[in-house]
C-alpha positions in Angstrom: 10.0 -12.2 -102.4 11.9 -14.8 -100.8 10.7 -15.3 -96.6 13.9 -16.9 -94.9 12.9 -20.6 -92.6 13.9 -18.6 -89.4 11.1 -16.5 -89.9 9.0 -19.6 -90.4 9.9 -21.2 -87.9 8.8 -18.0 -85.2 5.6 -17.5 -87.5 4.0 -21.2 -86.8 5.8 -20.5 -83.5 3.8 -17.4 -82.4 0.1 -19.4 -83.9 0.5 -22.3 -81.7 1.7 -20.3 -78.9 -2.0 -18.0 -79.6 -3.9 -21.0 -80.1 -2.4 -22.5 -76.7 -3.6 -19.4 -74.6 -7.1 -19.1 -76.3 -7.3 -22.4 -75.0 -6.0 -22.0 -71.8 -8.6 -19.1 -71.5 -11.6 -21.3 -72.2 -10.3 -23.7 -70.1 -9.2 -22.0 -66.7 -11.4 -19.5 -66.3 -11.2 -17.1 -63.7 -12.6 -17.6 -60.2 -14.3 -15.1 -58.3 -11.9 -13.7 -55.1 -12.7 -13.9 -52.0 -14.4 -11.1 -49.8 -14.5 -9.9 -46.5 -17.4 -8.4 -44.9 -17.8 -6.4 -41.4 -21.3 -7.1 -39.7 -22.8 -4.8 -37.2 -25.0 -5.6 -34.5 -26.5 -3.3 -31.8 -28.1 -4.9 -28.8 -30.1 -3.5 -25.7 -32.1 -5.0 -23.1 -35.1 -3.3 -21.2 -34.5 -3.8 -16.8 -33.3 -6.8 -15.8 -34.2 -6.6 -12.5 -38.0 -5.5 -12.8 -39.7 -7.0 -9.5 -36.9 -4.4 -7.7 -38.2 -1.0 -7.3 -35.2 0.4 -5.5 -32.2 -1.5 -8.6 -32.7 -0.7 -12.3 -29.9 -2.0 -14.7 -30.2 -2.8 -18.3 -27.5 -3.8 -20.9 -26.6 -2.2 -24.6 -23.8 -4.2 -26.4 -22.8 -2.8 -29.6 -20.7 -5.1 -31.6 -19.2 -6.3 -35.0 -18.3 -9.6 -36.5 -16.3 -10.1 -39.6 -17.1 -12.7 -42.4 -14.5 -13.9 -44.9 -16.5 -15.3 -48.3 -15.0 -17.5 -50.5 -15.9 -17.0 -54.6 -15.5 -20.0 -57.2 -16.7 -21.3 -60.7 -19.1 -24.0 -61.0 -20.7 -26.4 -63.9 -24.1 -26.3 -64.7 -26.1 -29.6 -63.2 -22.8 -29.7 -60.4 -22.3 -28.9 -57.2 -19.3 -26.6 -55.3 -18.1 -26.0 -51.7 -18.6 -22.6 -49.9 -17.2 -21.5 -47.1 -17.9 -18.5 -44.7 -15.7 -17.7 -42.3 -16.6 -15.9 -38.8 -14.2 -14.0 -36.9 -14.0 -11.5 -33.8 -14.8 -8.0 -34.7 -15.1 -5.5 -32.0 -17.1 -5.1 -29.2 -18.2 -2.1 -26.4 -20.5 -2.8 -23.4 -22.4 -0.8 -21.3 -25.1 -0.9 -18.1 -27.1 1.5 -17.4 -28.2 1.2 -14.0 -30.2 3.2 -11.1 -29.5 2.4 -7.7 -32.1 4.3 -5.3 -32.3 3.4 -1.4 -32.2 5.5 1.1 -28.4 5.9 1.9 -27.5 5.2 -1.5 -28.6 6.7 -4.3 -26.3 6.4 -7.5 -27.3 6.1 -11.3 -25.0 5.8 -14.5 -23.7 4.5 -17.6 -20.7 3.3 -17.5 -19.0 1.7 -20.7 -15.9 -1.0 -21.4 -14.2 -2.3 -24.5 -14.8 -5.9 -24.5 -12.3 -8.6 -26.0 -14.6 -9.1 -29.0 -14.0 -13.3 -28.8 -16.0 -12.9 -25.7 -19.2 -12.6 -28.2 -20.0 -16.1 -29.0 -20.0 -18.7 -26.5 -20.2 -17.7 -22.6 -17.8 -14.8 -21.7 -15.9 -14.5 -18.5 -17.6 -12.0 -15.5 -16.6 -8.7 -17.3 -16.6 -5.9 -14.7 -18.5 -3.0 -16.3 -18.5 -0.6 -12.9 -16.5 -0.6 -9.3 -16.3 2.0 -7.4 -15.5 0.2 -4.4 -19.8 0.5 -3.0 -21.3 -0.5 -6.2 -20.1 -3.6 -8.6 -21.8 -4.1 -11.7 -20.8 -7.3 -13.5 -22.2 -9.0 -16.9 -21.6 -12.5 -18.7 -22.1 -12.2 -22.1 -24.2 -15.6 -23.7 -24.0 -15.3 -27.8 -23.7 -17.4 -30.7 -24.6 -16.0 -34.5 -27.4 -17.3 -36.9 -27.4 -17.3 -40.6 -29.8 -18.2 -43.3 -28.2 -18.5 -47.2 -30.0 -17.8 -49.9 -28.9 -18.6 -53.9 -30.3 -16.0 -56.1 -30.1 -17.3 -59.8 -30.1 -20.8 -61.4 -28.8 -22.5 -58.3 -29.3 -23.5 -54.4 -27.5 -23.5 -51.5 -27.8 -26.5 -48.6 -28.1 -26.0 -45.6 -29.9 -22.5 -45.8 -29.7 -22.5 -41.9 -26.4 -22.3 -40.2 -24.9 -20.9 -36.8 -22.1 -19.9 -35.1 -21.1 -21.3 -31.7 -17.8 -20.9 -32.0 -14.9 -18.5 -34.2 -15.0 -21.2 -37.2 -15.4 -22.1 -40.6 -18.5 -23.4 -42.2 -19.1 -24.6 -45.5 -22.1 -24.8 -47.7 -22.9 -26.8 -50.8 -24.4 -24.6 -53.9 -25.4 -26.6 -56.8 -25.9 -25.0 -60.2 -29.3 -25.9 -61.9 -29.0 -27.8 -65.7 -30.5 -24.7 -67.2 -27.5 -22.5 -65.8 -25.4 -20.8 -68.5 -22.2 -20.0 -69.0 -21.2 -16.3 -68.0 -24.2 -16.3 -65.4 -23.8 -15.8 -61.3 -25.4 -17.4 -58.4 -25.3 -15.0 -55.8 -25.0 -16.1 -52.2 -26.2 -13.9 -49.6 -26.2 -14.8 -46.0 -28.6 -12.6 -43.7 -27.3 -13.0 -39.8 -28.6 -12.6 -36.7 -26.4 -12.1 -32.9 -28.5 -13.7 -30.0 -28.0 -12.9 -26.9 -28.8 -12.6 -23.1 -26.6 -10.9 -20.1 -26.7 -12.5 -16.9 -25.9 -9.2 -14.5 -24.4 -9.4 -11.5 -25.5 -6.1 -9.1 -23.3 -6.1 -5.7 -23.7 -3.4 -3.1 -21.1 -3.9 -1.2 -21.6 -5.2 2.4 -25.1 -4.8 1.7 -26.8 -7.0 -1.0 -26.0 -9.1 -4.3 -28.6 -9.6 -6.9 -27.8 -11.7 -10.3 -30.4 -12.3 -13.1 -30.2 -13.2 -16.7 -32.0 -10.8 -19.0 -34.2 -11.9 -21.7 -32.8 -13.0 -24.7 -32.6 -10.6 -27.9 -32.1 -11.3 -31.4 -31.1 -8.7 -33.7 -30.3 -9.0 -37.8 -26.4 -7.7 -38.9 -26.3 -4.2 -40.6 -25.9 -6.2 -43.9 -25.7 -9.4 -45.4 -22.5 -11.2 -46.6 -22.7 -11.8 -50.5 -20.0 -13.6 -52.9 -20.9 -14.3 -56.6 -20.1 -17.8 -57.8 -19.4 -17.9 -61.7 -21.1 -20.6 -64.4 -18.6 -21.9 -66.0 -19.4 -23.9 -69.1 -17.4 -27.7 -69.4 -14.3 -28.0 -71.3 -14.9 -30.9 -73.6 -12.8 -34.1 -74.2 -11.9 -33.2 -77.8 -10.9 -29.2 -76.5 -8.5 -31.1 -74.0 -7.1 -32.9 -76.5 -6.9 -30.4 -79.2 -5.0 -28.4 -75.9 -2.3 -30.8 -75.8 -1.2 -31.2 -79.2 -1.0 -27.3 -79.6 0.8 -27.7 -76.5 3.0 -30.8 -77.7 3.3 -28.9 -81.3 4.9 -26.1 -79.4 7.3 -27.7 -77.5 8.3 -29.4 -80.7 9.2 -26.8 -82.2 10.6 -24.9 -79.7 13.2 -28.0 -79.3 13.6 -28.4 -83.0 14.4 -25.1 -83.1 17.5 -25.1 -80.3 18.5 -28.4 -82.1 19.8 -26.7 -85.4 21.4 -23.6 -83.5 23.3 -26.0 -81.7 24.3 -28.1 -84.6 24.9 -25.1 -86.1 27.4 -23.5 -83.4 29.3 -27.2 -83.1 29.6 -27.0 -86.8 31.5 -23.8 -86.7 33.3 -24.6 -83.8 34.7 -27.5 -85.5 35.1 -26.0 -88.8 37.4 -23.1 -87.0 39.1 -25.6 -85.1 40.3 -27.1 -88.3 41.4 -23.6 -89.9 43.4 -23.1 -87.0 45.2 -26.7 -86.9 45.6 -25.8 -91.0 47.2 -22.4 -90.2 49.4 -24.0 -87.3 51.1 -26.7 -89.5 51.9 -24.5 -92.6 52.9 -22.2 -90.2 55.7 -25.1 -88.5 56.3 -26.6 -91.9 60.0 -26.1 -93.0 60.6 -23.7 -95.8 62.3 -25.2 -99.1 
């Protein structure tokens, strides 16, 4: 059975080109993506104004934060940056207040949609109530807490982190010696909102009381968790090994285009001369 070199050629082709990827494979591995996590936080304060027997208010702020997680590979005995990412979720405010003298007597609980960057740092005076008699006004103070945790052959510096500010913050999570490849190190970040109000309660012509209400702390509906993979180290002699199967391939791949354009000049010049041939006997004069 006779195999033509074409054939060959693709054969030794197609087994570098395999060998290549496997390499490749072992080489790049994947990274874990991203993720994105929504936080909730519910927060409520008891009276604000407790010395007044005649004002009651007190303040419920349910609100939601979103964290963006990034993934990654790591070596074992190496360390690897990772970032969480806090942004503005959504926010609703609302006062529940009593108002009880004797030519005004008024309660309710009136709600607004806040802007939801007004949740860390000091908001602006957001107007809750107005009715034109009673004005009912609240500065939100926030920032978010976190504490990280690695679960597995690894750590995570600093474990203790907070939010001031809409921002990026990154962590560094090291991989122990005794980490393998294939295993995770899960990160999970556990946050808290704190908070106080400072209200603002204006009768209007009348009186104006402001206080600031205790300050609350209150954990997220879940933690944020990203996975970061163990990846094990590509060796010098793999790396090498890479780029001659690499080299090899693009040898042959050239090699290859070489001859078929030999080949095509070849019969281009080997029907150029037929035609020249058939052109002078053609024009010759006949005897």
């Amino acid at each position: 059975m006779n195999v033509k070199s074409g054939d060959v050629q693709m054969s030794k082709k197609r087994i570098v080109f395999i060998c290549a990827m496997l390499l490749l494979s072992l080489a790049v591995p994947a990274g874990r993506a991203s993720s994105e996590t929504t936080v909730s936080y519910y927060v409520a304060t008891s009276d604000v104004f407790p010395a007044l027997t005649d004002i009651n208010a007190s303040v419920t702020l349910d609100c939601s934060a979103v964290f963006n997680s990034s993934g990654g590979t790591i070596l074992p005995n190496n360390s690897t940056k990772y970032s969480i990412t806090a942004k503005p979720g959504s926010g609703t405010l609302t006062v529940n207040y009593t108002v009880d003298r004797p030519l005004l007597k008024k309660s309710g609980s009136p709600s607004v949609p806040i802007n939801p960057t007004w949740l860390l740092g000091d908001s602006p005076p957001i107007t809750v109530y107005d009715d034109g008699i009673i004005k009912i006004t609240v500065i939100i103070h926030g920032h978010l807490n976190g504490q990280v945790t690695a679960i597995g052959n690894g750590s995570a510096t600093p474990s203790s982190i907070t939010w001031s500010t809409w921002e990026t913050i990154d962590v560094t999570v090291s991989a122990n010696a005794n980490a393998q490849n294939g295993q995770t190190i899960q990160i999970q970040t556990a946050t808290q909102y704190v908070a106080y109000f400072t209200v603002k309660v204006e009768l209007v012509g009348i009186d104006a009381f402001t206080r600031d209400s205790p300050t609350k702390e209150v954990s997220g509906s879940c933690p944020i968790q990203s996975d970061i993979l163990v990846i094990p180290e590509f060796s010098t002699w793999s790396m090498l090994l890479l780029t001659i199967l690499v080299l090899s391939m693009i040898l042959v791949l050239a090699r290859r285009k070489f001859r078929i354009i030999r080949k095509r000049e070849s019969l281009s010049k080997f029907a150029v001369g037929n035609a020249w041939e058939a052109l002078q006997t053609c024009f010759q004069p006949q005897s």
